[in-house]
N, C-alpha and C positions, 0 to 999 in steps of 0.2 A: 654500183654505188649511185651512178644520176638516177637511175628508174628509183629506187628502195626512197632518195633524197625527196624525187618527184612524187612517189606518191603521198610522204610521208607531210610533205608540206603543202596538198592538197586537201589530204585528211585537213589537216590544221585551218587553211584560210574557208573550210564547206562548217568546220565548225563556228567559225567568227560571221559567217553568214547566216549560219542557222539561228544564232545569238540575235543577229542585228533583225530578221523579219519572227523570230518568237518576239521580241518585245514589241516590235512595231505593229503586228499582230493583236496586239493588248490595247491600243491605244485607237481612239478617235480621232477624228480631222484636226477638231480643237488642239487637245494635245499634243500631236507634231507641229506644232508652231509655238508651244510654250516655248518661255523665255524668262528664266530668272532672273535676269536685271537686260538693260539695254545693251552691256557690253557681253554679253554673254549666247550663245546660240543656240537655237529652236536645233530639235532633233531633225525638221528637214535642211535647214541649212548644213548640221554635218553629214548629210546625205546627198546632197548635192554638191559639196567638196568632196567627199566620197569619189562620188561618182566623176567629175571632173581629175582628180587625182586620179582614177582607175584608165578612166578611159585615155588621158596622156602618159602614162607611166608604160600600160599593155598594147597599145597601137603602136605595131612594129618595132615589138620588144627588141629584138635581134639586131635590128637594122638603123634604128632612128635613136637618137635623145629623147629619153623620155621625160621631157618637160617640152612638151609642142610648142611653136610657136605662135599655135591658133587657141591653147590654151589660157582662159583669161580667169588664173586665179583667184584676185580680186573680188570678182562676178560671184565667186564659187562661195563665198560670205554675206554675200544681200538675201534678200527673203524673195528669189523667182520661184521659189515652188509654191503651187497654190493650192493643191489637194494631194489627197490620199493617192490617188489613183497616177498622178503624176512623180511624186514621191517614189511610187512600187516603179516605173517604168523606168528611171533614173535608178534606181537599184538594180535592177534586174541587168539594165544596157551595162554597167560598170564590172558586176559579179562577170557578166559573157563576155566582156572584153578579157578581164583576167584569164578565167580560163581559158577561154583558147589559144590566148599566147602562153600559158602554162602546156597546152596540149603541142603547141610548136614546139616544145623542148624536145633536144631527145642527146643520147651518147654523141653527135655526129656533132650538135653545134653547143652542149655541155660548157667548153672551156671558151665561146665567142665571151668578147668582149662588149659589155653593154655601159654608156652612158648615162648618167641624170645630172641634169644640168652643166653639161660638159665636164662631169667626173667621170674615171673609167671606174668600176666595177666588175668581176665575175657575176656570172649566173647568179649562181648563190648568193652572193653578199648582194644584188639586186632583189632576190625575192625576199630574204630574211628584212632587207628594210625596208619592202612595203606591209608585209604581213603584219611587223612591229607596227608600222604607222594605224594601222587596218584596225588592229586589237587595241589602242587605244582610244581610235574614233570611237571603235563599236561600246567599248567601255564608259566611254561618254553617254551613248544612247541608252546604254541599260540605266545607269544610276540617273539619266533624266526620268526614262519610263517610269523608275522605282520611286523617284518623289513624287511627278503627276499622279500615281495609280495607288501611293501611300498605303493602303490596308487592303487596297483591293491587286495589287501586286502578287501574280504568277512568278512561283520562283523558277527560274529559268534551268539551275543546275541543284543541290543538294538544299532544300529549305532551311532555309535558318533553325536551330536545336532538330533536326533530323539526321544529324551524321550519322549515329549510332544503327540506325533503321535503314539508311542508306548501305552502309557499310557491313550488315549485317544483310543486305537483298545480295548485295557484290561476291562475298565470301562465300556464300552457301550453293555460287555455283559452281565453284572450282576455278580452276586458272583458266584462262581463254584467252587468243587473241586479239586486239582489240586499240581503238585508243580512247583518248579522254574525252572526243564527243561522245562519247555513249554514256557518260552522264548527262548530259542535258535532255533533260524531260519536260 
């Protein structure tokens, strides 16, 4: 059951990653730093909270609280990122932190007990709430990339009035193993 859990909820957070760099992928410098109003934030600052959330939540998943002491959430809301390229590497350090405390799982420490914010949690009910948090952020970014990129907007999963087309590639191959990143095109 933990392996079948772990891979199943790998699958799911490689989907919400593939989500979050297809749209970031579509966009220029400019447009990671849009911002619909002043109280509102640039798709690098939810990547930079991202990433700040990933990297204290997965740094010694097992063993520590995941809310660090050295994390300065705050911080993770101002505008420090200043390009594209710094953006990608804040992305990239927060995805590798998760995984590999997802890759530290296993039968043997399954049932440890893990903290956030000095609440106790299982395994699971710690990853199921950050994936949720995860999918949300990422959800943020698409529907910002989809007003910046307006008509010029890559559909990420099933194109708007395409189900039928969609659904109609899916059916015609038979039943297969599989999960639901395999829509995203």
């Amino acid at each position: 059951m933990e392996a079948a859990y772990l891979q199943s909820i790998r699958k799911q957070f490689e989907y919400y990653k593939a989500l979050g760099e297809r749209t970031i992928a579509q966009l220029d410098d400019q447009n990671l730093f849009w911002q619909y109003n002043e109280d509102s934030n640039s798709m690098a600052i939810i990547v930079n909270h991202l990433w700040g959330n990933m990297k204290s939540r997965w740094t010694d998943f097992l063993t520590a609280d995941g809310e660090k002491e050295w994390r300065n959430r705050d911080l993770e809301f101002e505008p420090v990122i200043r390009t594209k390229q710094e953006l990608q590497v804040k992305w990239e350090e927060g995805w590798n932190c998760l995984f590999e405390a997802l890759d530290s799982i296993n039968k043997d420490n399954f049932n440890t007990e893990v903290y956030i914010r000095n609440q106790s949690h299982s395994v699971m009910d710690a990853i199921n709430r950050q994936l949720a948090h995860y999918a949300y952020h990422i959800g943020q970014l698409v529907y910002i990339g989809k007003m910046v990129k307006s008509d010029n907007w890559q559909s990420l999963t099933i194109p708007k009035g395409k189900s039928s087309d969609f659904n109609t590639v899916k059916f015609s191959k038979g039943k297969h193993q599989g999960h639901f990143s395999d829509d995203v095109r």
